[in-house]
N, C-alpha and C positions, 0 to 999 in steps of 0.2 A: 504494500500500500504506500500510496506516496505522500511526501508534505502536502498539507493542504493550508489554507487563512481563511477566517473568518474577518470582516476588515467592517466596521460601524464608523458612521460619519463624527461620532464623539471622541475618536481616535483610537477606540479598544483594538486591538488586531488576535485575533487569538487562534495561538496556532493546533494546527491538530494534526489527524488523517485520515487524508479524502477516501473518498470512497465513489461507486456510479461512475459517471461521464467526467473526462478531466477537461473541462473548459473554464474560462473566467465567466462568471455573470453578475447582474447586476440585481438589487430590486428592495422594496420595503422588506424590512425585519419585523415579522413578528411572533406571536408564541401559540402553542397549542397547550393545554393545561390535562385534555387526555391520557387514560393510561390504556387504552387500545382502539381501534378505528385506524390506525396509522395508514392502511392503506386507501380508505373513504378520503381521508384528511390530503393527500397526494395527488387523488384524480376529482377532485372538488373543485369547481371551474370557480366559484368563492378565493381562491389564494392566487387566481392566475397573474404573474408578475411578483409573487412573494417569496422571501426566503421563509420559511416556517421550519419556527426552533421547537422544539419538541419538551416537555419539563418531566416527564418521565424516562428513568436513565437507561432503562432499557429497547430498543424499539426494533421489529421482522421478527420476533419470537416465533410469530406462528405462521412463519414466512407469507409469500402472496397467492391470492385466491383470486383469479379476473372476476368470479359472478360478486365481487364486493365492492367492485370498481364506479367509482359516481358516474367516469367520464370513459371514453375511450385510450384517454394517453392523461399521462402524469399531467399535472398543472402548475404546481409550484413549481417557483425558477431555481432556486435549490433547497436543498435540505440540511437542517445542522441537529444531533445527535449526540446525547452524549456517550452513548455504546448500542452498535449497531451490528446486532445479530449474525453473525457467520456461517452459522449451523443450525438453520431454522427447522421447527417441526415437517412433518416427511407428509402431517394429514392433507396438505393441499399440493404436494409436489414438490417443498421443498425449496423451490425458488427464493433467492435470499435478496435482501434491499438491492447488495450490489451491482447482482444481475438485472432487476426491475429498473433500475435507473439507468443505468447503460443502457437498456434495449432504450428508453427513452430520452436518451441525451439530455442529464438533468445530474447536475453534480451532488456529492455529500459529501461533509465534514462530519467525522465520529472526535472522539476523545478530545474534549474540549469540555467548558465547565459550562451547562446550558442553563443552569440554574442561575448562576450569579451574572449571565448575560440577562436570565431573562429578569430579572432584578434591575437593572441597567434599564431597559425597556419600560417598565413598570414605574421609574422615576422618571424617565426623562420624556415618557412617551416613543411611541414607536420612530424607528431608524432607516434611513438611507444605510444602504450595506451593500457588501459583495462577497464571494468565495471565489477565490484563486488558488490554481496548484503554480502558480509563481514563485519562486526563490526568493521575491525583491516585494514583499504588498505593501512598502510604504510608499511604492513609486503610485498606487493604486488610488489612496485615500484621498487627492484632489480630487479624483475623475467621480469618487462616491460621494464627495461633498458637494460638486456640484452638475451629478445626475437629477435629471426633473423628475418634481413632484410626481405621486404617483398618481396623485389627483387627477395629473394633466391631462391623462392619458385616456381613450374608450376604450377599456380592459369587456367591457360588456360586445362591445364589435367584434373582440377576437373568439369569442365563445359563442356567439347566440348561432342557432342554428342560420342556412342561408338562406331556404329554402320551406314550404308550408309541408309538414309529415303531416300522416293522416293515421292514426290510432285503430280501428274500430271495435265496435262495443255494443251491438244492435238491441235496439229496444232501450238503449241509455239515456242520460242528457247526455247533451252533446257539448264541451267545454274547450275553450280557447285558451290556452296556455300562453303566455308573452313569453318565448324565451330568452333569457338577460344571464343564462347559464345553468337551468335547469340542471338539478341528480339525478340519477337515476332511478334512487329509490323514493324520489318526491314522483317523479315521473309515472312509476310504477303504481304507488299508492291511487293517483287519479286516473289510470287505467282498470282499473279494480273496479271501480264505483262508476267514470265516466265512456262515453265514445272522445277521446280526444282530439286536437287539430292543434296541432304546435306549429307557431309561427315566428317569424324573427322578431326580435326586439326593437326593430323601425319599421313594421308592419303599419299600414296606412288607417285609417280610419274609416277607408270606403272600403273595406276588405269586410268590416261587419254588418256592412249593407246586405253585400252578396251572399254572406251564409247565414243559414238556419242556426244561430248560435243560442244555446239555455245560458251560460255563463262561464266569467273569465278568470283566469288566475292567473297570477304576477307572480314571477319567479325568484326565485336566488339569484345571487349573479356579483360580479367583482366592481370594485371604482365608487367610485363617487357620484350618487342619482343627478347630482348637481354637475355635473359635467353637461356643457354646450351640445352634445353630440345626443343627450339622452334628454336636453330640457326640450331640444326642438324638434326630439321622434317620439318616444316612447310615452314624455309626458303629456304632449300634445293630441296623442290618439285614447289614451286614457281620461283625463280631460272630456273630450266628444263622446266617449261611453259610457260612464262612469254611473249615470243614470237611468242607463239602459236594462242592465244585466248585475245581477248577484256577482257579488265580484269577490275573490278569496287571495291574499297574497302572503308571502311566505318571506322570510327576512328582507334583501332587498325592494322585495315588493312593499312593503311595508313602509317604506322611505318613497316609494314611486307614488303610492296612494296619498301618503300624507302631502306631499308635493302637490299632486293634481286637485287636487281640494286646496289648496291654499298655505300650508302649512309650510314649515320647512326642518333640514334638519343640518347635524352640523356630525365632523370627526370626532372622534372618539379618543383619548389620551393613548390607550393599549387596544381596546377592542375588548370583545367575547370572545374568548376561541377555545372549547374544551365542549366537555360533556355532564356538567354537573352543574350548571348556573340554575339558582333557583329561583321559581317568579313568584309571582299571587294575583290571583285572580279570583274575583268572585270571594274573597274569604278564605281561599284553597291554597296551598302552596303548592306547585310541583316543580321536580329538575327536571333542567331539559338542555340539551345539546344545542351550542350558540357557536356562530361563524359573522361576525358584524362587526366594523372598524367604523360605523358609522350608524349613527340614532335619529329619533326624530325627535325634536326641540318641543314637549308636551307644553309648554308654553304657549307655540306657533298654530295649537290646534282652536287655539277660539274663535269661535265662528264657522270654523270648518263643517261642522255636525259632528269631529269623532270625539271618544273619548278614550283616555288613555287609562284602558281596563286592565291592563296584562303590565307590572313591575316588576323590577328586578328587587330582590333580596337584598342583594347585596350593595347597591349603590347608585338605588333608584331610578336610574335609565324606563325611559319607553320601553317596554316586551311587545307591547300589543295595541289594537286602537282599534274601535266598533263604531260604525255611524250609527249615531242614534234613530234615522229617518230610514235609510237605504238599506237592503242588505247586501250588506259591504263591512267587511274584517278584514284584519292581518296581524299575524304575530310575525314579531322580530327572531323567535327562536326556532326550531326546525322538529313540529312534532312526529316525524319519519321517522329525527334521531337515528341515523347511519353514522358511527355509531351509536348509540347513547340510550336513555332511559323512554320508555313508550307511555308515558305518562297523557300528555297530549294527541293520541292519533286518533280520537276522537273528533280532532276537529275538522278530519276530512269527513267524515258522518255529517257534521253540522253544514258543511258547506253544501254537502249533498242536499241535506234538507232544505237547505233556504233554496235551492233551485227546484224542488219540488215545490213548493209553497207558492213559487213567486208565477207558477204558469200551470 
């Protein structure tokens, strides 16, 4: 295994051994709080453009399994680890990280201290960073310190499907998925219940003229809702429907709805990223598995009609938000839970119902 760097715009460089694909890359730092899902956590179009540190010190124990896969190919731009399994269980074939990331040209850093970076993170807010198998990564840390924001970018364009897939489900509603980076196991759950039509994420507004559609859902999906590229597509046809159709949306969705109603949201210091964040709702507490670098401002929502029904536990963020008039939801957290706790998947049932009700 060769040298590898971890290299953060606050000047930490810390050295390890790489592991996966030997290339330089670039990208936000930030953490998963997880102690398995690692391979969900990797093909989750959610991290596209991110390094994701990992804070449990083990990680490929139970090497890789493709039917666990969110996406088709890795998604994270690299990966940092603090011990990274060599001789993974044999029940899914054995396959180890290092092979998985090589087939997908996507670097890792093992033996490094991912705990006291992710502490670093946790003070200072998340990081401009990079991994180099380079000899020399102090020659590196200008080019990380002045890499553009990750804001800047439409990380939702490099993910959303391109083209309209058609599901079927006969005898179902029939519902319209915005894809902004869709999982698969979100994917899967409204296959279950619905006839699906997954569309891209700059899908026009006369596209719901033309179909027979019962109702829509807003997806997951990576960047900043507030980015130019998503105010003047995604929010704009959402906007034109919003009153149309039961409408259900799922973390980033969550930010898209509160948007198109008027609200607004803002970055987050570190983000959700694990499988144990716990909310309350109703009176109820439950955990649930969170992927969100970005909230919605429960401030921004008056006069919207929602209400911000779904809290964190922990440090009071937006989870969730209900119009009072419309049937129209979304939680911030992921109740599919790949990996994580099934507390919440109830509320694809619910969405089901409000498009039963609504026709």
């Amino acid at each position: 295994m060769a040298r590898c760097f971890l290299i953060l715009e606050n000047g930490t460089i810390a050295e390890g051994t790489g592991f996966g694909f030997e290339k330089t890359i670039f990208g936000e730092v930030v953490f998963n709080t997880g102690m398995s899902g690692y391979q969900e956590s990797l093909t989750d179009p959610s991290y596209k453009g991110q390094i994701l540190v990992m804070s449990h010190p083990l990680i490929g124990d139970y090497g890789i399994n493709l039917r666990y896969s969110e996406s088709d190919s890795v998604q994270v731009a690299g990966y940092a680890v603090r011990e990274a399994c060599k001789d993974p269980s044999k029940m899914y074939g054995g396959k180890s990280l290092d092979e998985y990331l090589k087939e997908n040209k996507v670097p890792g850093i093992s033996e490094i201290d991912t705990r006291s970076i992710i502490l670093d993170i946790r003070s200072s807010g998340v990081l401009k960073g990079a991994i180099t198998f380079d000899d020399d990564p102090e020659k590196l840390l200008d080019e990380v310190c002045k890499m553009p924001a990750y804001a800047s970018k439409n990380w939702v364009g490099e993910v959303s499907t391109k083209e309209v897939v058609r599901y079927e489900n006969k005898g179902a509603k029939k519902v319209a998925v915005i894809d902004c980076g869709v999982k698969n196991s979100i994917l899967s759950e409204l296959k279950k219940r619905f006839e699906v039509i997954m569309v891209p994420y700059n899908v026009d507004k006369s596209f719901f003229r033309n179909e027979d559609i019962d109702g829509v859902f807003l997806s997951n999906g990576p960047g900043d809702p507030a980015h130019p590229a998503i105010q003047e597509s995604t929010i704009q046809t959402v906007k034109a429907i919003k009153e149309d159709y039961p409408i259900m949306g799922i973390c980033y969705g969550t930010q898209l709805l509160a948007r198109a109603f008027g609200g607004t949201t803002y970055k987050m210091k570190f983000g959700h990223r694990g499988s144990n964040q716990p909310i309350k709702h109703n009176g109820k507490v439950y955990i649930t598995s969170q992927n969100h670098g970005y909230a919605v401002d429960e401030e921004s929502l008056e006069g919207t009609g929602f209400v911000a029904d779904h809290i964190n536990v922990n440090d009071g963020t937006v989870e969730g938000i209900t119009h009072k008039e419309l049937p129209v939801f979304a939680v911030q957290y992921h109740p599919e839970a790949a990996a994580g706790p099934h507390d919440t998947m109830f509320l694809f049932d619910e969405f089901k119902k409000k498009l039963e009700e609504s026709r």
